[in-house]
Residue, then its C-alpha position, 0 to 999 in steps of 0.5 A: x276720432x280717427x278711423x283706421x282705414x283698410x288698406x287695399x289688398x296688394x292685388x289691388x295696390x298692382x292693378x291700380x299701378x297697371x291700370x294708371x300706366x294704361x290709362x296714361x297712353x304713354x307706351x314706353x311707362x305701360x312697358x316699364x310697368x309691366x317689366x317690374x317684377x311686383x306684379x308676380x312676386x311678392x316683396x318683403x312686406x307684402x304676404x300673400x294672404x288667402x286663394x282669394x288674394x292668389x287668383x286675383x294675383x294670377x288674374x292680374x299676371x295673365x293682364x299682364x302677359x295680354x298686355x306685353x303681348x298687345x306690345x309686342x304686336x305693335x298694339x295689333x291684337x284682337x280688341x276683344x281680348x285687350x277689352x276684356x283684361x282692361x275691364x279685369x284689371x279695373x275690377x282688380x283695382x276697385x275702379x269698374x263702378x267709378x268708370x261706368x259712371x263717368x262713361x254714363 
């Protein structure tokens, strides 16, 4: 018997696209990413739903614009802020527990 799954909600789907472009520390793939335009639109298919679903999506924006901002300093900005949205994001994408527990 098969069971159906719940897909992730699309703030999630963006966070995980953005958390693997940051984890990857390639530079010129995170600045690809964050140039696209799904992380503030929202594509055919892909209905908001719920202020729920729409705080998280302008939480992953102001990641965003914190890391366009890191980019644009040349990486030079203050650690707390960038520590700060990297821990956000991976909230947003379901990942902080599996994180903590690699780190333990």
């Amino acid at each position: 018997m098969m069971m159906k799954m719940k897909s992730a909600a699309v703030s999630e789907q963006r966070a995980r696209v953005l958390l693997s472009a940051w984890n990857s520390g390639d530079l010129s793939r995170l600045q690809e990413t964050l140039t696209q335009g799904w992380i503030f639109g929202s594509p055919d298919g892909w209905p908001l739903s719920g202020e729920a679903e729409r705080e998280r999506l302008e939480m992953l924006a102001t990641i965003a614009d914190a890391m366009r901002n890191w980019l644009r300093r040349g990486g030079d900005a203050p650690a707390e802020d960038l520590q700060v949205s990297v821990k956000l994001l991976r909230h947003l994408a379901g990942t902080e527990s599996m994180w903590r527990q690699s780190r333990a």
